[in-house]
C-alpha positions as CSV (number, residue, x, y, z in Angstrom):
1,X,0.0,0.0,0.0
2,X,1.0,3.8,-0.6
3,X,-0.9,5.1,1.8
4,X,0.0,5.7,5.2
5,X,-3.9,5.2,6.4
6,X,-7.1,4.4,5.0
7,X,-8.5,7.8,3.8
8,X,-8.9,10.4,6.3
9,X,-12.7,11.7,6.4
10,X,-13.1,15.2,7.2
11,X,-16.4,16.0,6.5
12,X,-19.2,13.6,4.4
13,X,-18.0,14.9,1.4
14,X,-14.6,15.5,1.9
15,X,-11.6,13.3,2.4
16,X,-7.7,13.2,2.4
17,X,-4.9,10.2,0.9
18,X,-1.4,10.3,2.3
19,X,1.1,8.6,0.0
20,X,4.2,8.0,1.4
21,X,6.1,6.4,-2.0
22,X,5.7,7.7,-5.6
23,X,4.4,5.3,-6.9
24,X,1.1,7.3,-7.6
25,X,-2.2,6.3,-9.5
26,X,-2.6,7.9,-12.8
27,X,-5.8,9.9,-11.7
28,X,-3.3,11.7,-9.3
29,X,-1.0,12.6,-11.9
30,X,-3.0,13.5,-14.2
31,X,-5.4,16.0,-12.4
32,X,-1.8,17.2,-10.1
33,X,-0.7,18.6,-13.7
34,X,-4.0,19.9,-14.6
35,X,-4.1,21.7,-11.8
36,X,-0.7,23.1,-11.9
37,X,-1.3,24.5,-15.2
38,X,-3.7,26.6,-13.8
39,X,-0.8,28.1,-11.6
40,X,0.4,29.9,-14.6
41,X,3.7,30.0,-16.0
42,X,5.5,29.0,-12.7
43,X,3.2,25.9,-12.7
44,X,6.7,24.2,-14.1
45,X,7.9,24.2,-10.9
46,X,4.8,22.6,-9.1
47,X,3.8,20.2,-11.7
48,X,4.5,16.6,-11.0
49,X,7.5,15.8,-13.6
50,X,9.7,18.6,-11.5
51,X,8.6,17.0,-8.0
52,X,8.8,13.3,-8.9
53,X,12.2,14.0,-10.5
54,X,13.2,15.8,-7.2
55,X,12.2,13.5,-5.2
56,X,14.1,10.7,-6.8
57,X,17.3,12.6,-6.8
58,X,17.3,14.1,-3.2
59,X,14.1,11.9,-1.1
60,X,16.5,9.8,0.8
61,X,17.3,13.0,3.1
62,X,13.2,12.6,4.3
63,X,10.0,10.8,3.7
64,X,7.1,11.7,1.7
65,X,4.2,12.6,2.9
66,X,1.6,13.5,0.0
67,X,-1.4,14.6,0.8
68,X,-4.3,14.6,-1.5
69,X,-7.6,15.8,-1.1
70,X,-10.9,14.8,-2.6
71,X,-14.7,16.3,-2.3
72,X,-16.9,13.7,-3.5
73,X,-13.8,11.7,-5.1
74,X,-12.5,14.3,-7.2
75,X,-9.1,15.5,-6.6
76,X,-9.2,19.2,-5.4
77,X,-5.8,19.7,-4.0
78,X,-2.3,18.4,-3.5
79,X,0.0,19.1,-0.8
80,X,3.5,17.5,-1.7
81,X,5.5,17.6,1.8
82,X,7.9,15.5,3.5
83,X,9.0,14.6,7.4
84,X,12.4,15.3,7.7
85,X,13.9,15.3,11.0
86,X,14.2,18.1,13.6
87,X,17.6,19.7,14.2
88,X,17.3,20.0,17.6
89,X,15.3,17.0,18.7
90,X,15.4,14.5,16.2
91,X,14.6,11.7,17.9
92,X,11.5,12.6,19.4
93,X,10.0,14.4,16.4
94,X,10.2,15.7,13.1
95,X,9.4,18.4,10.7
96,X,6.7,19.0,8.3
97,X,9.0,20.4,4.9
98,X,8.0,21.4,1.4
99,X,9.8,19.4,-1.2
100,X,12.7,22.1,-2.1
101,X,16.0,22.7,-1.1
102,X,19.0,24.5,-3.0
103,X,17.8,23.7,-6.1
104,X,14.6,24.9,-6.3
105,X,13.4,28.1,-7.6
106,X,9.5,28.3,-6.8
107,X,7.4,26.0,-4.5
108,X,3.7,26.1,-3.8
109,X,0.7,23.8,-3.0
110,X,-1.3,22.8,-6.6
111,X,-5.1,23.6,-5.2
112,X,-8.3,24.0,-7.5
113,X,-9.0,28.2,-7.0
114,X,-12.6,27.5,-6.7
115,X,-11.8,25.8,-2.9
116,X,-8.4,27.2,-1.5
117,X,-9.8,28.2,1.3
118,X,-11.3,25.6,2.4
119,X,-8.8,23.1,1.5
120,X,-6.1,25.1,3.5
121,X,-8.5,24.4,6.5
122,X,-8.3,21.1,5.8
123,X,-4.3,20.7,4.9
124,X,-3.9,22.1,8.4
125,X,-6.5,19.5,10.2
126,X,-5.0,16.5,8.5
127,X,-1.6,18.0,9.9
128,X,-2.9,18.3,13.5
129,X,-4.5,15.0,13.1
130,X,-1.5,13.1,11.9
131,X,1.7,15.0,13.0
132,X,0.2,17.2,16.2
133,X,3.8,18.2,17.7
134,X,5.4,18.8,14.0
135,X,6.3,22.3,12.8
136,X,5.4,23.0,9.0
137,X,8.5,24.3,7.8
138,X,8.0,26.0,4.2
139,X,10.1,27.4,2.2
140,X,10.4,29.6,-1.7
141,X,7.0,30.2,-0.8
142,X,6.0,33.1,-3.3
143,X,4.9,36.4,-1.2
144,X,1.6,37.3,-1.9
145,X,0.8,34.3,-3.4
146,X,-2.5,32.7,-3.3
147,X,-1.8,30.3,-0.6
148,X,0.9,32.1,1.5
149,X,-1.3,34.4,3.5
150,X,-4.2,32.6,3.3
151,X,-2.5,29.4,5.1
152,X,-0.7,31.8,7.8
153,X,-4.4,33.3,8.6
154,X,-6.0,29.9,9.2
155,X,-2.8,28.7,11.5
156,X,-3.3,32.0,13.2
157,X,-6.8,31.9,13.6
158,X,-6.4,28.3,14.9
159,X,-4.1,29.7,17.6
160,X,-1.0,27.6,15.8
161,X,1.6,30.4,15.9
162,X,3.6,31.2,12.3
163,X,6.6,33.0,11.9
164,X,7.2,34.3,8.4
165,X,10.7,35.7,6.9
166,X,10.7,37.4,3.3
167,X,13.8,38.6,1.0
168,X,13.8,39.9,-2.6
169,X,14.4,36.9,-5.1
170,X,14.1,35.8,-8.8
171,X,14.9,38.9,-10.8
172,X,13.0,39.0,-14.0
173,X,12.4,41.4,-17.2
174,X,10.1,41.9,-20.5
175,X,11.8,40.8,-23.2
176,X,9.4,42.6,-25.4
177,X,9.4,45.9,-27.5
178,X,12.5,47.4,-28.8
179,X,15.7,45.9,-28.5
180,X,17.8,48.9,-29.2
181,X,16.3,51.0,-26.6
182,X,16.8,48.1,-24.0
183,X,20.3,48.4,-25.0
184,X,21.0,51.7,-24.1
185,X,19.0,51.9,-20.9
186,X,22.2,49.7,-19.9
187,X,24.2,51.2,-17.4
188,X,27.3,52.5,-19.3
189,X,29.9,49.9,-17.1
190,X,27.8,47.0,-18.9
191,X,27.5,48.7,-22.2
192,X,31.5,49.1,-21.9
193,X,32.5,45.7,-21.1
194,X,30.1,43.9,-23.9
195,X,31.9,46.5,-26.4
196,X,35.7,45.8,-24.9
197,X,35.3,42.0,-24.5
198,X,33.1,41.7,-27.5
199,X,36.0,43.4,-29.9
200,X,38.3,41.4,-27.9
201,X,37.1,37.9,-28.5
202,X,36.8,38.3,-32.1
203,X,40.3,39.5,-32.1
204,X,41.2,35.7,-30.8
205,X,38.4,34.2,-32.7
206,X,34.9,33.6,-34.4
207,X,32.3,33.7,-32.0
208,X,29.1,31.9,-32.8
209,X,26.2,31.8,-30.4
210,X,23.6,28.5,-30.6
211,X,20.1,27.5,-29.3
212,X,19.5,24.4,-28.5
213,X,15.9,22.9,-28.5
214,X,13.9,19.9,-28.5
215,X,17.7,18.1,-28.6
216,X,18.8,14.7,-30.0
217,X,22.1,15.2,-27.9
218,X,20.7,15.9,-24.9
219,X,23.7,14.1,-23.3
220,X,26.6,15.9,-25.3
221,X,25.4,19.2,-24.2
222,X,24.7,18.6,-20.7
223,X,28.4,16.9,-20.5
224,X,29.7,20.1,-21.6
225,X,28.2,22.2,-19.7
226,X,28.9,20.8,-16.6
227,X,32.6,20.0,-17.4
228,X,33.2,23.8,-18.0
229,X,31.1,24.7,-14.7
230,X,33.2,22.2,-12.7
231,X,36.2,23.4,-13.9
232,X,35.4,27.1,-12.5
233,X,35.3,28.7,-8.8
234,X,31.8,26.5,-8.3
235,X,34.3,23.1,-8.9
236,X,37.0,24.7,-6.4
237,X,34.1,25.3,-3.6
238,X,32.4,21.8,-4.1
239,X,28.8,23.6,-5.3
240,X,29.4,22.9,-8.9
241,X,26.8,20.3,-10.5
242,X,29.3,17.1,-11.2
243,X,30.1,17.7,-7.2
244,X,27.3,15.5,-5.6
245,X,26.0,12.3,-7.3
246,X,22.3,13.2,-6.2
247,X,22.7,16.7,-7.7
248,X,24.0,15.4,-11.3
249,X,21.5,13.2,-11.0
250,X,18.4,15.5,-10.7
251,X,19.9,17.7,-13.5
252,X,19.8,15.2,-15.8
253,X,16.6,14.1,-15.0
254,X,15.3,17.3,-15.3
255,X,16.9,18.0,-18.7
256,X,15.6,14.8,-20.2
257,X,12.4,15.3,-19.1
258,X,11.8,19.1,-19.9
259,X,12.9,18.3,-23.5
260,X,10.5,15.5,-23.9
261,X,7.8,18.0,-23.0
262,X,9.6,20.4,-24.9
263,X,10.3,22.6,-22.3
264,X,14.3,22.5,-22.4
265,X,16.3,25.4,-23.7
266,X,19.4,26.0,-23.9
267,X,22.1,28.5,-25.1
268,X,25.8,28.2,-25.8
269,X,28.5,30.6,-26.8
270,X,31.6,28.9,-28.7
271,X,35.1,31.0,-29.4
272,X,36.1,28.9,-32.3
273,X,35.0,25.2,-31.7
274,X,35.4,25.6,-27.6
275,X,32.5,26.3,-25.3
276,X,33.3,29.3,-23.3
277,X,29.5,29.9,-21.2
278,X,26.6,28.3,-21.4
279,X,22.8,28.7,-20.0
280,X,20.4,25.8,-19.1
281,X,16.5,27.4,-19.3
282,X,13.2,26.1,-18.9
283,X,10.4,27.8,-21.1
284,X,6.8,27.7,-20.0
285,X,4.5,29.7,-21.3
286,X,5.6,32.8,-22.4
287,X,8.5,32.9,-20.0
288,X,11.8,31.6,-19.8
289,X,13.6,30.9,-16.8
290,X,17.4,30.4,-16.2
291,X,18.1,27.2,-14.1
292,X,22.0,27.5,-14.4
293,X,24.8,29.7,-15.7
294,X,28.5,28.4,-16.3
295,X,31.2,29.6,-18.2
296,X,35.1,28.9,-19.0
297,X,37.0,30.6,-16.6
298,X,40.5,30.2,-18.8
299,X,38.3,33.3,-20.9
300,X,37.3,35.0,-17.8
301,X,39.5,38.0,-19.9
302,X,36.1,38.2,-22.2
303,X,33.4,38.0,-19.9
304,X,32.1,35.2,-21.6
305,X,28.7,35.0,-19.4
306,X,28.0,38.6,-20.4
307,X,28.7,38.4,-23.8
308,X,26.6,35.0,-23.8
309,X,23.8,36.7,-21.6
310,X,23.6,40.2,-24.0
311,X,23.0,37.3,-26.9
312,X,20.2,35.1,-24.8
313,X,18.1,38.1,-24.2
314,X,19.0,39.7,-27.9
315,X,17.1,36.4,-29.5
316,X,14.5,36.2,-27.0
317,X,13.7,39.5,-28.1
318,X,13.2,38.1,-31.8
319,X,10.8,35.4,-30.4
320,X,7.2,36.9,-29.9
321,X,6.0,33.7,-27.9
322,X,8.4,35.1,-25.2
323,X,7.4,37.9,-22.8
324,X,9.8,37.5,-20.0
325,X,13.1,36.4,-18.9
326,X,13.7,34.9,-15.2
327,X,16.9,35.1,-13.5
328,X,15.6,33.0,-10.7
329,X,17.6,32.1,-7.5
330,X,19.6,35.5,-5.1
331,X,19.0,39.0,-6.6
332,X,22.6,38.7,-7.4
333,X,24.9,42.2,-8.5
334,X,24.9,40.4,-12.6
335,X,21.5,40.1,-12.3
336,X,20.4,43.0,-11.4
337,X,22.9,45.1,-14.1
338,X,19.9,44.0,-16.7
339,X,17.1,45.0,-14.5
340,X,15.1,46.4,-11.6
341,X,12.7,43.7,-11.2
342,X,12.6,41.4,-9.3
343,X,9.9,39.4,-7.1
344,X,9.8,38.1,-3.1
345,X,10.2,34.8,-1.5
346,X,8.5,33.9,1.7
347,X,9.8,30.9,4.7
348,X,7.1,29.9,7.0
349,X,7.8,28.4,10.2
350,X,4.2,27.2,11.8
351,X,4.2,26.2,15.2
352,X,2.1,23.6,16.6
353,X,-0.7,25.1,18.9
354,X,0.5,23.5,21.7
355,X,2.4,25.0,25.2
356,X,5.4,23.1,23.4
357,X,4.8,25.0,20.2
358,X,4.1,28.5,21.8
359,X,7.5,27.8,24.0
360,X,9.4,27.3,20.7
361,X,7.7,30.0,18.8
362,X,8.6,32.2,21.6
363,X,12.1,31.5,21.8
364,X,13.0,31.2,18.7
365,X,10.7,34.1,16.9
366,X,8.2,35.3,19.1
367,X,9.5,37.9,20.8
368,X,10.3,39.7,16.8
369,X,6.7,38.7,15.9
370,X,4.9,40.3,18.6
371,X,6.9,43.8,18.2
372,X,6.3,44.2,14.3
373,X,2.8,43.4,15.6
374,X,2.9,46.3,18.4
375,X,1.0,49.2,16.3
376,X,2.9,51.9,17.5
377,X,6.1,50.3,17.1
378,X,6.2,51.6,13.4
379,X,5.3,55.6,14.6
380,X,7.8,55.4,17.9
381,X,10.7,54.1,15.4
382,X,9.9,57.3,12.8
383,X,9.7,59.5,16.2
384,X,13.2,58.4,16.9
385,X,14.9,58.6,13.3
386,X,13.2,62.1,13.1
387,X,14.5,62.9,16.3
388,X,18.0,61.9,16.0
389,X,18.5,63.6,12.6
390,X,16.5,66.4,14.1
391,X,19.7,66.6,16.4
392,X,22.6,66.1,14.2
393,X,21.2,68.8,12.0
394,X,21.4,71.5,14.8
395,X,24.8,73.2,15.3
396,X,26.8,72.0,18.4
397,X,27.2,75.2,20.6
398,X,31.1,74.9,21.0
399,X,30.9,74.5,16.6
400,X,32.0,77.8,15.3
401,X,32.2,79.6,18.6
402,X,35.3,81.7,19.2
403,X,36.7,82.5,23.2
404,X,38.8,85.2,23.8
405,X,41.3,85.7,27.1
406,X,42.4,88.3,28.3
């Protein structure tokens, strides 16, 4: 059996599964990627093909714990979690965690619009009924999403106590309208170095710039590309791809399966016959989204990954199905040269609504939660700024003052 339990009945009409291997019935996978179209163009990322291929590349650091939910037999929601132990007490207990880590960009549940509400209320009584003394650890949650807030205000409202941390992530830009104009909204650093390196290169070379799609030679490219990011700093530090068998692993996974779906895209920029950078992209919809960067560092002279990053976005310009262009991952200082946009990423820590789960909300965030929450805090922090610049504006009375003896 896959389940953990016979199905858990929450109401006459509406139950919940728990699978604990992937071995899933077809009616599960089918309706999980119907539903995650609906998502929209980061639906990608919660869509069954990215989670089963995580899961079989990184699931022996927990346990699964899917949780599916049904009114009237009809799949209306999927929760894809697992238990992974708890840092500080691992033997007695463990956490509730989405199914990310390093690697992933986006994570969110896949739930039918028409009932999110409701079938938060019941994601969170299943939890209390099955794991009472687990925290829910979340994480690449998008903020303001459609579940985010929503989930945090039933756990609140249930008096389970949440703790949420946010920071910018995922830059992203149009790749639409004029190209040229794009160009020189560049700051003039960036417009320097792709005219330097750019004359440069050619003067050692022809430079020729491909796109790869729907691939035959799936396996040449992705053997290139991680040989020349291995060879870089990301080799040196141990966080290149070829560094962990589990992490080559889900790569090429991933690749395989985005290109049978035709969702694989990649780009490569060649000084001669030698590969000096190269990008591996998903495309969904009308976005594009960069997974991974790597170039040669023996080049590092020409900026290879800006040369090869002014050409990606130069073609994506050319292609109308294509409105946008995701950096993904840390609003790093490359990233943000191109643009100003960028979106927000949300953690969730909920407690359980226990004295144990109070105690360790308390220590742990509490005391921060309950002062953002105090609603003068905000006016007696602008008091104080006002009043110290007030103060260093105003002239110290021994400034400027002469004393004359006698």
């Amino acid at each position: 059996m896959n389940q953990i339990s016979a199905p858990l009945w929450l109401s006459p009409i509406w139950s919940a599964e728990i699978y604990k291997q992937w071995d899933l019935p077809e009616e599960v996978t089918e309706k999980w990627n119907i539903l995650a179209r609906s998502a929209g163009e980061f639906g990608i990322f919660i869509g069954h093909g990215w989670f089963k291929n995580f899961w079989r590349s990184f699931g022996a650091s927990g346990n699964l714990v899917l949780i599916v939910l049904k009114q009237d037999g009809v799949i209306r929601a999927i929760f894809p979690c697992c238990l992974k132990p708890n840092d500080d007490d691992s033997k007695l207990r463990s956490n509730i965690a989405s199914l990310c880590n390093a690697h992933t960009p986006y994570y969110d549940f896949i739930i039918d619009p028409e009932i999110r509400q409701i079938a938060l209320s019941y994601f969170r009584q299943v939890l209390r009924h099955i794991f009472p003394e687990s925290k829910v650890v979340l994480d690449y949650l998008p903020a303001g999403g459609p579940n985010t807030d929503l989930l945090a205000h039933e756990l609140w409202r249930n008096w389970s106590p949440v703790h949420i941390s946010r920071s910018q992530w995922a830059p992203w830009m149009e790749v639409t309208g004029d190209w040229e104009r794009l160009c020189c909204s560049l700051p003039s650093r960036l417009r320097n170095t792709l005219r330097r390196c750019w004359k440069k290169a050619e003067g050692k070379g022809r430079l020729r710039f491909e796109v790869f799609r729907d691939c035959d030679n799936v396996d040449t490219i992705l053997k290139e590309f991680f040989n020349i990011e291995f060879r870089g700093w990301k080799g040196a530090q141990g966080t290149a791809i070829m560094c962990q068998d589990e992490v080559i692993s889900f790569y090429r996974r991933l690749a395989y399966w985005a290109n049978e779906g035709m969702h694989l895209l990649m780009f490569a920029l060649r000084l001669d016959e030698a590969l000096i950078a190269a990008q591996l992209c998903l495309r969904f919809g009308g976005t594009v989204f960069l997974l991974k960067t790597a170039y040669d560092e023996s080049y590092r002279t020409l900026s290879p990954g800006t040369l090869l990053q002014h050409e990606v976005l130069k073609y994506l310009f050319g292609v109308p199905e294509v409105r946008n262009y995701n950096f993904l991952g840390a609003c790093d200082r490359w990233k943000m040269e191109w643009t100003n946009n960028c979106s927000v990423t949300s953690s969730m820590i909920a407690y359980p609504g226990s004295m144990r789960g109070w105690r360790d909300y308390a220590f742990e965030h509490g005391w921060k939660d309950v002062l953002r929450r105090v609603p003068a805090l905000p006016r007696i922090r602008q008091w104080m700024t006002s009043e110290t610049d007030r103060r260093l504006r105003e002239p110290h009375p021994a400034i400027g003052t002469k004393t004359q003896h006698g």
